[in-house]
C-alpha positions as CSV (number, residue, x, y, z in Angstrom):
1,X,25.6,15.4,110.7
2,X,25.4,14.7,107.0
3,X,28.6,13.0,107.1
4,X,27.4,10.9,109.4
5,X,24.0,10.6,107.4
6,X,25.5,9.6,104.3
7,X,27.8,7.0,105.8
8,X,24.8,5.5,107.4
9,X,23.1,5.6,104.2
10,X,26.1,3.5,102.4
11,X,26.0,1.5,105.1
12,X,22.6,0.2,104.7
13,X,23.0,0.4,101.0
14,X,26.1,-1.9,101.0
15,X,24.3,-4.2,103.4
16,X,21.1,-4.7,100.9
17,X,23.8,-4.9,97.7
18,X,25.3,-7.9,99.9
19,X,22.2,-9.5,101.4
20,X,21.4,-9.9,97.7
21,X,24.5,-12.0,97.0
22,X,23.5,-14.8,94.6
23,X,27.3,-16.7,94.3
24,X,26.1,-20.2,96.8
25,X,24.6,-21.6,93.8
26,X,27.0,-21.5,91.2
27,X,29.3,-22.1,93.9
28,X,27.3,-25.3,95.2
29,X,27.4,-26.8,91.7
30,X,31.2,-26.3,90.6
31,X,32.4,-27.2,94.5
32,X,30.4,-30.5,93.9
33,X,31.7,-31.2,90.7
34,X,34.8,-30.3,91.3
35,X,35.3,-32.6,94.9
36,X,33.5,-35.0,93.4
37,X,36.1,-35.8,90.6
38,X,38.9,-35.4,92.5
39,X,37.5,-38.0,94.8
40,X,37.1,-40.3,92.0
41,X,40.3,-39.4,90.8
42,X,41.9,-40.7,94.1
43,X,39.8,-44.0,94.5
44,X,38.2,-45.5,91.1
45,X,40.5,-44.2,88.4
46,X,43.6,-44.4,91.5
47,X,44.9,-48.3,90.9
48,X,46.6,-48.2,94.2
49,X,43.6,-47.4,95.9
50,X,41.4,-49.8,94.0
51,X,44.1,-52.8,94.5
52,X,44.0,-52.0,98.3
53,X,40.3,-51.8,98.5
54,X,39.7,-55.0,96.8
55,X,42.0,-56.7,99.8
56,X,40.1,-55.9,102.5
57,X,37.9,-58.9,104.0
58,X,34.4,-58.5,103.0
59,X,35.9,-57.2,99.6
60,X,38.0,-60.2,99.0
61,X,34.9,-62.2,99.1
62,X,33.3,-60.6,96.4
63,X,36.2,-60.4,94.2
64,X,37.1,-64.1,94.7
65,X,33.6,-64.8,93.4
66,X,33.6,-62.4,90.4
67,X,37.4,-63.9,89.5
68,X,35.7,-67.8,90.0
69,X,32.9,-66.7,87.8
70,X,35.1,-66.3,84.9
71,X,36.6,-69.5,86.0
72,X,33.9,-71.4,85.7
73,X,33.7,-70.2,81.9
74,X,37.5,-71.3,81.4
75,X,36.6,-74.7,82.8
76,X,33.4,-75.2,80.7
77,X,35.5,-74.3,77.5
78,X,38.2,-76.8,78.2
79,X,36.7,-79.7,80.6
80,X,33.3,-79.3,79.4
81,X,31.2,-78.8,82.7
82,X,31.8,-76.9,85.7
83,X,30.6,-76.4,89.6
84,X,31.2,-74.6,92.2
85,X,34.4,-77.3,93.3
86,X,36.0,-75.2,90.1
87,X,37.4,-72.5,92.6
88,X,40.9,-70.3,92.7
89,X,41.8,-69.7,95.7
90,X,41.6,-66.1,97.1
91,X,45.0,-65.4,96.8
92,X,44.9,-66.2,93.1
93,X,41.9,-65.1,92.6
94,X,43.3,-61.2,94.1
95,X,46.5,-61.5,92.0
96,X,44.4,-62.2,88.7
97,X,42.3,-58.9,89.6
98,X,45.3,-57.1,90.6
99,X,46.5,-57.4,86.8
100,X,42.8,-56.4,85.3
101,X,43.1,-53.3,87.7
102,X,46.6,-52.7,86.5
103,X,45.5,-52.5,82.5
104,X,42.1,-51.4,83.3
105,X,43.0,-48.5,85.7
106,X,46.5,-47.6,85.1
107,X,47.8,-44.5,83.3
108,X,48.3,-45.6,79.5
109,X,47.3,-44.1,76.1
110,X,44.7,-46.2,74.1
111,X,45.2,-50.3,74.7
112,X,45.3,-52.0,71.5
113,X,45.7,-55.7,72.5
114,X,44.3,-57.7,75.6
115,X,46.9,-60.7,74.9
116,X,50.0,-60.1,77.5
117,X,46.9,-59.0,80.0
118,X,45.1,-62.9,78.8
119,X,48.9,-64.3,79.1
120,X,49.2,-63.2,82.6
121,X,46.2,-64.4,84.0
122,X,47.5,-67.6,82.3
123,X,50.5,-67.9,83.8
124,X,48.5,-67.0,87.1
125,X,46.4,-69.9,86.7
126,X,48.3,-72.6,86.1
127,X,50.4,-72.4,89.2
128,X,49.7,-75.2,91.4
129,X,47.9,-74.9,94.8
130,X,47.7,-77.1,98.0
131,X,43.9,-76.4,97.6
132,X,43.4,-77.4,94.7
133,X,40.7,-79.7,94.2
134,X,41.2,-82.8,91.4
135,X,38.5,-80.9,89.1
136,X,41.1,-77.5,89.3
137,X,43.7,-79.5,88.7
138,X,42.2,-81.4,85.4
139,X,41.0,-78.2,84.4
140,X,44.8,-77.1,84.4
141,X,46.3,-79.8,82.8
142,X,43.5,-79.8,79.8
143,X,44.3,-75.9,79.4
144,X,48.2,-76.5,79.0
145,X,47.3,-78.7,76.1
146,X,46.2,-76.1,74.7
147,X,49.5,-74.3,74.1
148,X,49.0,-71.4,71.9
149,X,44.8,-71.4,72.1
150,X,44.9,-71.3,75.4
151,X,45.7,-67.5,75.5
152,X,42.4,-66.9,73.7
153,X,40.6,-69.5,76.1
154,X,41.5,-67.4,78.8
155,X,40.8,-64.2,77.1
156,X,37.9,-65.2,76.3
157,X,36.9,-66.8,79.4
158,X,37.8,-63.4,81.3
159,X,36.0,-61.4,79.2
160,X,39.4,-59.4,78.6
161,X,37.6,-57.6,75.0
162,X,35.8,-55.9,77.7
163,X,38.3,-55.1,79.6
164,X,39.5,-53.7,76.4
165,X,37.3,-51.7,76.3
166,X,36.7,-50.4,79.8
167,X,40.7,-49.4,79.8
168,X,40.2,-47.2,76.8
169,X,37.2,-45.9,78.7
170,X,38.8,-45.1,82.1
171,X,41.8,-43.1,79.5
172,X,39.4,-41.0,78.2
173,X,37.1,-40.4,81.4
174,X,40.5,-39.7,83.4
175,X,41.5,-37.0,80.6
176,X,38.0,-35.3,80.9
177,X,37.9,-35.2,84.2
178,X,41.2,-33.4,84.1
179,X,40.2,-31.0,82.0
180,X,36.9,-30.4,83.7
181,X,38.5,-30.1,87.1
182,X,41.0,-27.2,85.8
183,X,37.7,-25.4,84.6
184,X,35.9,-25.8,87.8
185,X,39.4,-24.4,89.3
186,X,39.1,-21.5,87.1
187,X,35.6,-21.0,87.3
188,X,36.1,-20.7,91.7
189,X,38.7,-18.2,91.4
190,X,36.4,-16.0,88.8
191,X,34.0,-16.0,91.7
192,X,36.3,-15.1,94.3
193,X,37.3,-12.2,92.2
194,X,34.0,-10.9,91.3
195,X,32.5,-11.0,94.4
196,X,35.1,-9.6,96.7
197,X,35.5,-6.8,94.1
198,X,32.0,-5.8,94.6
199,X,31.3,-6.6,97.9
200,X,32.5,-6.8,101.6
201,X,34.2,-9.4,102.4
202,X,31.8,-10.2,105.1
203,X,28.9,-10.6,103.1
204,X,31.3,-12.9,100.5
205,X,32.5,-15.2,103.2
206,X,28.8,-16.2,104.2
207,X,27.4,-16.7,100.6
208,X,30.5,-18.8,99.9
209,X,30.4,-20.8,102.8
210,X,26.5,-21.7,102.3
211,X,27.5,-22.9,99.0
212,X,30.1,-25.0,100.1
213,X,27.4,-26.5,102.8
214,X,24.9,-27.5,99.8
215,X,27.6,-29.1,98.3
216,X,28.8,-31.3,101.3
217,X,24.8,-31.5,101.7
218,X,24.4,-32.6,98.1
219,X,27.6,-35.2,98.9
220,X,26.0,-36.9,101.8
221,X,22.9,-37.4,100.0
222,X,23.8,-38.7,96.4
223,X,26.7,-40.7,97.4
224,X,24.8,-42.0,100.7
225,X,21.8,-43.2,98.6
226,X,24.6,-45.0,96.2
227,X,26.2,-46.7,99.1
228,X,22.6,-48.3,100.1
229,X,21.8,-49.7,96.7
230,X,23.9,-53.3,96.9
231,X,21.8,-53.2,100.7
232,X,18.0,-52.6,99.2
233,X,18.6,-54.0,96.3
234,X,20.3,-57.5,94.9
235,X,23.4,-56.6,92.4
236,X,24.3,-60.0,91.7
237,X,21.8,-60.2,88.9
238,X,23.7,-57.5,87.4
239,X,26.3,-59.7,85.0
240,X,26.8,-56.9,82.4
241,X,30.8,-55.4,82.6
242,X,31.1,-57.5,86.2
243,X,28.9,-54.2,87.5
244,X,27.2,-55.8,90.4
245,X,30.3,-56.9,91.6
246,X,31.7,-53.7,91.1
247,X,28.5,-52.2,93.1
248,X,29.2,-54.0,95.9
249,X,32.8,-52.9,96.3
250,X,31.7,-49.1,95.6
251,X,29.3,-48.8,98.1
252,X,32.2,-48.6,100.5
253,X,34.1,-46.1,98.7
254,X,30.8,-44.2,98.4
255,X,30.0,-44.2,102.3
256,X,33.8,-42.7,102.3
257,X,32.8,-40.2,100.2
258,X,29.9,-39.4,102.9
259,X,32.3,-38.8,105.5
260,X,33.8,-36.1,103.1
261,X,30.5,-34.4,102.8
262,X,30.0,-34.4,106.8
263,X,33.5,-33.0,106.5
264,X,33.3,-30.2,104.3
265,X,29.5,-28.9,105.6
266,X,31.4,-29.1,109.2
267,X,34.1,-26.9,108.5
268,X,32.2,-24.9,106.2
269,X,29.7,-24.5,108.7
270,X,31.8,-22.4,111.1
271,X,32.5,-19.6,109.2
272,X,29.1,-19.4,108.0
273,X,27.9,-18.9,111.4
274,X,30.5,-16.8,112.4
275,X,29.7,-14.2,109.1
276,X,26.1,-14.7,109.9
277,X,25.9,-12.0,112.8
């Protein structure tokens, strides 16, 4: 009988000890920090990802019109005027942002120099098209006589000090986020350690689990909000660094990111209910 007594009694004390678990929290905010870089990881700092997201149809628009903008530029340096007639076509227009996504995103140490990036987008634009219109083609010919300047037209034109600048950026961003994501690593395993030392594993499963649903919860939310912006709100006023351009092409990796965070609460959902009884 007292056996019996002071099982009873551990029992209900265990069964306060974990119904005072406090882990979802900490948990919440280092599982959303810690998706949440890896997903950038994978899409805005992943140059493959970014060079096949700018090929997709809606996204080809925009980029053709962000590429023509600089354009424009060029042909008011070297022709003196320009209009909307002074257009690359799409296909050049993808390969010249193909090569600023190559220097801007790719995995390098600190950039120094933006002349072989300003040389290739040369070489790009002087190839001949069947489209080209008469005012593409003068613009061309007048850039050629340029010879050695015209690097630095074109550099200029593109903006490419910025684009300096954004590479050595993204180097340092991607290195941060590294580190940080090897912390939030080790700071998930310290709480999986503590708290299924101290507790059953019951009560650990369903405090974990509702931390992982706020996180998926907090997912949906910020990066759903982000994805409406370019739709409540017009980016193309936004010239500074290209970024309502860049708006515009992130709201689709952001509603991507939403899916994620249906995903996670989902499966995290499931053993939450199933610890709950």
């Amino acid at each position: 009988m007292t056996r019996t007594s002071a099982k009873r009694k551990r029992g209900e004390e265990e069964e306060i000890f974990d119904n005072a678990l406090e882990y979802k929290r900490p948990m919440a905010f280092v599982a959303f920090l810690l998706v949440s870089l890896l997903l950038v990881m994978g899409t805005f700092l992943n140059p493959s990802f970014m060079k096949q997201t700018i090929k997709t149809e809606s996204n080809t628009v925009i980029i053709s019109k962000q590429i023509n903008s600089h354009f424009n530029r060029l042909t008011t340096i070297v022709n003196g005027n320009s209009d909307d007639e002074n257009l690359l076509s799409d296909e050049q227009a993808l390969e010249v942002a193909d090569l600023i996504i190559d220097y801007k995103y790719g995995f390098h140490l600190i950039q120094t120099s933006d002349t072989a990036l300003a040389n290739q987008i040369k070489q790009v634009i002087l190839k001949s098209e069947k489209t080209d219109s008469s005012q593409v083609a003068t613009v061309r010919k007048k850039l050629k006589k340029q010879k050695t300047s015209a690097t630095y037209i074109v550099a200029n034109a593109f903006d490419l000090a910025t684009v300096l600048l954004e590479a050595n950026l993204v180097t340092i961003i991607r290195l941060v986020a590294v580190i940080v994501i090897i912390l939030c690593i080790v700071a998930i395993v310290s709480i999986f350690k503590e708290a299924f030392k101290s507790h059953t594993k019951r009560a650990v499963i369903h405090d974990l689990t509702a931390g992982l649903m706020w996180t998926a919860f907090w997912l949906m939310l910020i990066y759903g909000l982000m994805a409406l912006v370019p739709i409540f709100f017009d980016t193309s006023g936004i010239t500074a660094l290209d970024l309502g351009y860049w708006l515009e092409i992130a709201s689709g990796v952001f509603l991507n990111y939403v899916i994620v965070g249906a995903a996670l609460y989902v499966i995290s959902a499931i053993p939450w209910q199933v610890t709950s009884n």
